[in-house]
N, C-alpha and C positions, 0 to 999 in steps of 0.2 A: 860845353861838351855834350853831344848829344847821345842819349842810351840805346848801347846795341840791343836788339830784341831777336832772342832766338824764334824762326819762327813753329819748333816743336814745344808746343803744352804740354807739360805733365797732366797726363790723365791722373782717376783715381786707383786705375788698376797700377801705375807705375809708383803712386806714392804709396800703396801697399807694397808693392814690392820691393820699396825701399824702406820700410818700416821693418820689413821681417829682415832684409839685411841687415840693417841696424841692430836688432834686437840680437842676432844671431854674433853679434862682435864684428861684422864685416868692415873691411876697410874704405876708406872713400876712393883709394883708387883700383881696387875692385869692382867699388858699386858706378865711378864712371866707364871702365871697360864695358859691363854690364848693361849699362843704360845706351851707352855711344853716346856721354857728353862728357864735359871737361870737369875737372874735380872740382873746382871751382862752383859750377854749376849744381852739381849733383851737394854739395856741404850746405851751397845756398838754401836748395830745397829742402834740406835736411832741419835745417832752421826756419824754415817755416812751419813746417811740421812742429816744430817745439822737439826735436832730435840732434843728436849728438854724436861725430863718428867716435872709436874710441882712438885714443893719442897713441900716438908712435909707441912711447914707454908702455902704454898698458898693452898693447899687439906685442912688444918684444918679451913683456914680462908673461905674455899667456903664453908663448914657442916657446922661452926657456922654459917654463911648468911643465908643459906638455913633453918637450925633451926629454926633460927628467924622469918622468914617467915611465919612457920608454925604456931606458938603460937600466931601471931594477929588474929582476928576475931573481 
C-alpha cells in the first residue's frame, strides 16, 4: 500500500498554533476546522509534537464544571 502524502507542510507558525490550542484544552476537532485538515491529521501532528488533545471525558467533565458555575448565584 502506498502513503498518501498531503501536499500541505505544517509550517512552524501552524505547530505553534496548535501548541497554544492545545495548551488552551482545545479539541482536535476544533483544531481541524481551524487548520482545514482532517482530525486525524491535526492528532498526528499533535504527536509529533510530543502533544496530546484532551479525551472526550476530560472536554465533558470541564462543560459540566464550568455549567455549574454558572447556575450559583
Amino acid at each position: 500500500m502506498t502513503k498518501r502524502h498531503n501536499s500541505r507542510v505544517w509550517t512552524e507558525v501552524d505547530n505553534e498554533r496548535l501548541r497554544q490550542h492545545i495548551a488552551r484544552g482545545g479539541s482536535a476537532p476544533r483544531a481541524a476546522v481551524i487548520f482545514k485538515r482532517s482530525q486525524q491529521a491535526v492528532r498526528t501532528q499533535a504527536g509529533i509534537l510530543g502533544l496530546k488533545f484532551p479525551t472526550i471525558h476530560q472536554l465533558r467533565r470541564r462543560v459540566a464544571v464550568v455549567g455549574r458555575g454558572h447556575q450559583r448565584a
